[in-house]
SEROKOL-195784 format. One line per 5 residues: for each residue x, y, z of C-alpha. Coordinates in Angstrom, 2 decimals, padded with zeros to 5 digits. Layout:
X/Y/Z; ...
END
This chain:
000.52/007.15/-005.32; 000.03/003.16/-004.80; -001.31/002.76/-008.63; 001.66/005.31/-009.66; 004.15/003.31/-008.08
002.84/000.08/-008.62; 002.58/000.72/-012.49; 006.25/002.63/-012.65; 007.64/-000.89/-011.13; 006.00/-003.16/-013.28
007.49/-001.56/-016.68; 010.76/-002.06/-015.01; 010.28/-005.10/-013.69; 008.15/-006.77/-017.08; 009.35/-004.37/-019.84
007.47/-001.49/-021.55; 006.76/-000.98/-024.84; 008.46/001.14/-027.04; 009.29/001.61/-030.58; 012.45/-000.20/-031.17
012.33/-002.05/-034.90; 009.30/-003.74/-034.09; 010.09/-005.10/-030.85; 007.13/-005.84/-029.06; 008.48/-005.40/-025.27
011.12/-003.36/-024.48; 012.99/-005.12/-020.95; 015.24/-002.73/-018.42; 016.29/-006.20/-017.53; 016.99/-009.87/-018.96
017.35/-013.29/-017.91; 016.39/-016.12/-015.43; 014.79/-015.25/-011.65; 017.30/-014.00/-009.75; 019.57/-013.59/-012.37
018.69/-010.28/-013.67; 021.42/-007.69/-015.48; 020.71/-004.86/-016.75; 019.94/-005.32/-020.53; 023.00/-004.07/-023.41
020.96/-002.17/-025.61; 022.79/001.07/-026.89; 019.47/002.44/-027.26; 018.51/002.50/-023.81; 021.98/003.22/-022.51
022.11/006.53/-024.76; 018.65/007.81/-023.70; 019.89/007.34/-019.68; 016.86/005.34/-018.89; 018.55/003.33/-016.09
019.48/006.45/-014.32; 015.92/007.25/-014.62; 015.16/003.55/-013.67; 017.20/004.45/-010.37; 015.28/007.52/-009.48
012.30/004.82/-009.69; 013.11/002.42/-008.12; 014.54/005.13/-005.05; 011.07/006.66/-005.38; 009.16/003.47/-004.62
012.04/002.68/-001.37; 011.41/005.77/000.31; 007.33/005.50/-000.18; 007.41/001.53/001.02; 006.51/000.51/-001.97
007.15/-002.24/-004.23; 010.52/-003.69/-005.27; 012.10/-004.67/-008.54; 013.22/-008.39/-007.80; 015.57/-011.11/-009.17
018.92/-009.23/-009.71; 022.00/-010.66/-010.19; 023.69/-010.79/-006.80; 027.16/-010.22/-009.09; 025.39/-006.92/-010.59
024.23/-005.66/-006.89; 027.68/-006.37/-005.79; 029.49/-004.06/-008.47; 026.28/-001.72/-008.28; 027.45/-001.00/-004.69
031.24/-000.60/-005.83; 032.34/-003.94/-005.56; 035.11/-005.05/-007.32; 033.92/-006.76/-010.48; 037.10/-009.82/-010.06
035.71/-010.24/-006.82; 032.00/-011.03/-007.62; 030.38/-014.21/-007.42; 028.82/-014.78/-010.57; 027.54/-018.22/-011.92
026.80/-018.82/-015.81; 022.82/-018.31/-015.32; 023.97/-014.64/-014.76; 024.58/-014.65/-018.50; 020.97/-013.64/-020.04
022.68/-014.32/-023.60; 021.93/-018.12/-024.33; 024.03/-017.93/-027.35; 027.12/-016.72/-025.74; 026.37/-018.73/-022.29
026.46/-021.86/-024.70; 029.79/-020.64/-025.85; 031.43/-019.93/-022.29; 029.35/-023.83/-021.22; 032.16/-025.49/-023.75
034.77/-023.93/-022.07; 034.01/-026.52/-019.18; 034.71/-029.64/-021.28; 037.61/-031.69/-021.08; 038.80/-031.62/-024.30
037.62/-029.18/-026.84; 036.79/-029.99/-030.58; 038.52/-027.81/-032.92; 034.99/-026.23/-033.99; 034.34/-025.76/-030.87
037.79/-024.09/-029.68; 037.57/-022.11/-033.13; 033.96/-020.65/-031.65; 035.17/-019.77/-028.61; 037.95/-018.40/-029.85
035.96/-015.90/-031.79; 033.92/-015.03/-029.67; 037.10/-014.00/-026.67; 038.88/-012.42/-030.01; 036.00/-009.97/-030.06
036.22/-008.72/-026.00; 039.78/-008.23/-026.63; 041.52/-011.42/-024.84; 043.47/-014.72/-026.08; 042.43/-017.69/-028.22
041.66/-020.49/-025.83; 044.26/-023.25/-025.49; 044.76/-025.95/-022.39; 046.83/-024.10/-020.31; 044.10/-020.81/-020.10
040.72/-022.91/-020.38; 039.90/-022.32/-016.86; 041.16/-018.56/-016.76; 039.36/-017.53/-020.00; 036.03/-019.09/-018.64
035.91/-016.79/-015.96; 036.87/-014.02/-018.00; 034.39/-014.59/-020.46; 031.64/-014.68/-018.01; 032.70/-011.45/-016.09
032.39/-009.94/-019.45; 029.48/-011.32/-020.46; 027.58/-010.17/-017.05; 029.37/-007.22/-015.75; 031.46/-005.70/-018.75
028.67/-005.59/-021.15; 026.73/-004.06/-018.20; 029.02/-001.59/-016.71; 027.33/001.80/-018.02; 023.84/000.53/-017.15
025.11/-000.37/-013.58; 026.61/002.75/-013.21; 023.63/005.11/-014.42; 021.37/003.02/-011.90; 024.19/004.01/-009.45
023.74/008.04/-010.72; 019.66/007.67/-010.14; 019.61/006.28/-006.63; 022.24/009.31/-005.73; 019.77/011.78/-007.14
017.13/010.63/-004.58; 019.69/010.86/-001.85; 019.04/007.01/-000.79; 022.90/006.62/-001.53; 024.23/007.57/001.71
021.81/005.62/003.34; 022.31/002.11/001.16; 026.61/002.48/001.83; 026.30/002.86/005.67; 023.68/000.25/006.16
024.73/-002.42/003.72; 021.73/-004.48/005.53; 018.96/-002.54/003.39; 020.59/-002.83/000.11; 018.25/-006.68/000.30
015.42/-005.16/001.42; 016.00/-002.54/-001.83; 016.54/-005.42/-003.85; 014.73/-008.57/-002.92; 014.99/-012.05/-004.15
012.28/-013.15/-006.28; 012.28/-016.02/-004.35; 011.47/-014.01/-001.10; 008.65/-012.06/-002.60; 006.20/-015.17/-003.15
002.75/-015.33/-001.18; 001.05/-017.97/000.38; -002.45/-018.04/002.33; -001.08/-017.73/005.77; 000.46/-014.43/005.00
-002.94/-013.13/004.12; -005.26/-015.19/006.76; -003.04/-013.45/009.56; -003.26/-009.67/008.64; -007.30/-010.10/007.66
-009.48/-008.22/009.88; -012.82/-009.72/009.58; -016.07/-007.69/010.07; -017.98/-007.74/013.35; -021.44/-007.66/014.13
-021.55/-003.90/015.26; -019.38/-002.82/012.28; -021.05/000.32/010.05; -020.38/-001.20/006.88; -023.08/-001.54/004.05
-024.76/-004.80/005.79; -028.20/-004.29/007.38; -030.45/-006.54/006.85; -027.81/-009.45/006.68; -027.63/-012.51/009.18
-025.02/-014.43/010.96; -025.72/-017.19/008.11; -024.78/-014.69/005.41; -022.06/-013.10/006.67; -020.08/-016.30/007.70
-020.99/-017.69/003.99; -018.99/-014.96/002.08; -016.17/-014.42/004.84; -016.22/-018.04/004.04; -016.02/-017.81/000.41
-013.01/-015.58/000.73; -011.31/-017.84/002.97; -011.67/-020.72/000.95; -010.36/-018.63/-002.08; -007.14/-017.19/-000.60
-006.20/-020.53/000.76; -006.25/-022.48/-002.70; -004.80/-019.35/-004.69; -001.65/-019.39/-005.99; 000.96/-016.88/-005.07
000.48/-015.32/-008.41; -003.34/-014.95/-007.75; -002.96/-013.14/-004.23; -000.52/-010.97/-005.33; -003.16/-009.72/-007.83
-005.95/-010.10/-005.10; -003.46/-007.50/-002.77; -002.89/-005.05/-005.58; -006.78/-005.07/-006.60; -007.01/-004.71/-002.32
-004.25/-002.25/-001.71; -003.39/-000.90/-004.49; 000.17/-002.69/-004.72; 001.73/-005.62/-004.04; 003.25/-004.61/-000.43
001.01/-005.92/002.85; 000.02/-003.63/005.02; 000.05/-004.52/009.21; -003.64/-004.82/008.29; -006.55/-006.01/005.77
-010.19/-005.07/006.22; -013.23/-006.75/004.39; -016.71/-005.10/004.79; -019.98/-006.04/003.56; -021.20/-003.87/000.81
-024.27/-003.35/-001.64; -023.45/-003.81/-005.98; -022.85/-006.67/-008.32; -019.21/-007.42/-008.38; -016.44/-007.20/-005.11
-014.96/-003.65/-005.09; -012.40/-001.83/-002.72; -011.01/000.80/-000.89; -007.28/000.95/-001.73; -006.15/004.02/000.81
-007.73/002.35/003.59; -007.02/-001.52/002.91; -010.55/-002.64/002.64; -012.14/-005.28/000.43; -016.01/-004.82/-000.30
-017.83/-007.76/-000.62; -021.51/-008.30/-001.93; -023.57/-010.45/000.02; -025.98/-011.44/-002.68; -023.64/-014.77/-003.98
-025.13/-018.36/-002.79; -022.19/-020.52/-003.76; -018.40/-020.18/-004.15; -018.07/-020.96/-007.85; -020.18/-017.29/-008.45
-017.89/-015.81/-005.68; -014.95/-016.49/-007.11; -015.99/-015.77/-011.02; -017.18/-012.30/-009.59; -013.50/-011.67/-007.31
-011.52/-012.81/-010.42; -013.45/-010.61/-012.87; -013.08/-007.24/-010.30; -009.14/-008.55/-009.99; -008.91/-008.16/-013.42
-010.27/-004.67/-013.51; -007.46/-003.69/-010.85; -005.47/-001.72/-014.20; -008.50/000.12/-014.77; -010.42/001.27/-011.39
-010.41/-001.36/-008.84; -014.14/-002.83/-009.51; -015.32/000.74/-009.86; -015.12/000.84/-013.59
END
């Protein structure tokens, strides 16, 4: 279930590939951290993948499982029947760099004419008024509720449709407190080496893991090796180090290490253990030996 979920998030969260002219990636979702919105393709809008992306990402919710991160707050607001006039949205909500160049002129001063003709095209197209000085400041806004929410509205509502079919919706409007902990910042979902340090539960001398024969010397050189490689890991590197532990990127109240036989680190996702072989004498064959079994964590968690 932890690989199922963990895999079903990522294609949401990093794109999947599908055949689409030759597009190599196919993203659910576009632009900068934290500024997410659903992506305007017609394709994906006509085969009602966002509803399914819903159902997903309702699925993972009500299994504690991981979250897809970095929306728009603008988009969550109207996903959760906001009013669109009323949503804060800043031009870094606009995944478009071509048209959030456009809507950028509108805060000039003074306008060129080449650059009032471009705009002008541009707002022509969504159906509202040439710019002139009197509507500058109005048609900026408009343009970038457009750009964000109008261009968006059928994704955000089939993403509405799928979290209704997994009957979290009831739930998410009477306890507007867990819509945050549905969708996270990206910002909020970064690990450091404290995080990891305080939930480790490191093995004890009458333990019945894999370790006779091993002294105190030993054992306190590869707890030791571990240590020293969580603490100068970036957050990027633990959260691989948890999935290849846990089986997703979610920490558990606990995380067990044991002492175990075999060349390379292995583990026991369902119950939060990390194997370690006791055979490495220093840290830079420890930690070329944890960052090759990482690596394996798409194909069998060091057991492949």
């Amino acid at each position: 279930m932890r690989y199922f979920l963990t895999t079903i998030i990522s294609k949401l969260q990093f794109g999947f590939r599908m055949n689409l002219g030759g597009v190599g990636q196919t993203l659910l979702f576009e632009g900068e951290p934290d500024h997410l919105v659903p992506a305007a393709s017609e394709v994906l809008i006509e085969s009602n993948l966002f509803r399914v992306a819903g159902r997903m990402i309702g699925h993972s919710f009500l299994h504690d499982g991981p979250h897809v991160t970095g929306l728009s707050p603008a988009v969550i607001h109207v996903l959760f029947n906001g009013d669109p006039e009323m949503a804060t949205i800043v031009v870094e909500d606009c995944p478009d760099l071509h048209i959030r160049s456009i809507i950028q002129m509108l805060e000039l001063e003074e306008l060129t004419q080449e650059q009032k003709d471009t705009v002008s095209d541009l707002s022509l197209s969504w159906d509202l008024p040439a710019v002139t000085k009197t509507n500058q400041r109005w048609l900026h806004n408009k343009l970038l509720v457009h750009a964000v929410i109008g261009r968006t509205m059928r994704q955000i509502k089939q993403l509405r449709k799928g979290l209704k079919d997994v009957m979290l919706w009831p739930l998410l409007t009477s306890r507007p407190d867990v819509v945050p902990l549905l969708f996270p910042k990206m910002a909020g979902m970064q690990f450091v080496p404290q995080m990891f340090l305080d939930k480790i539960t490191w093995p004890v001398e009458d333990s019945d893991d894999e370790d006779e024969g091993l002294d105190i010397e030993c054992k306190c050189r590869i707890t030791g090796f571990l240590r020293v490689f969580i603490e100068t890991a970036s957050s990027d590197t633990l959260a691989q180090l948890l999935k290849f532990w846990v089986g997703w990127e979610m920490l558990p109240s606990e995380l067990k290490v044991e002492f175990s036989g075999g060349t390379f680190p292995s583990s026991s996702t369902c119950f939060e253990t990390l194997k370690l072989p006791a055979h490495y004498n220093t840290y830079k064959d420890f930690e070329e030996a944890l960052v090759a079994a990482i690596d394996s964590a798409h194909t069998g968690f060091g057991l492949v």
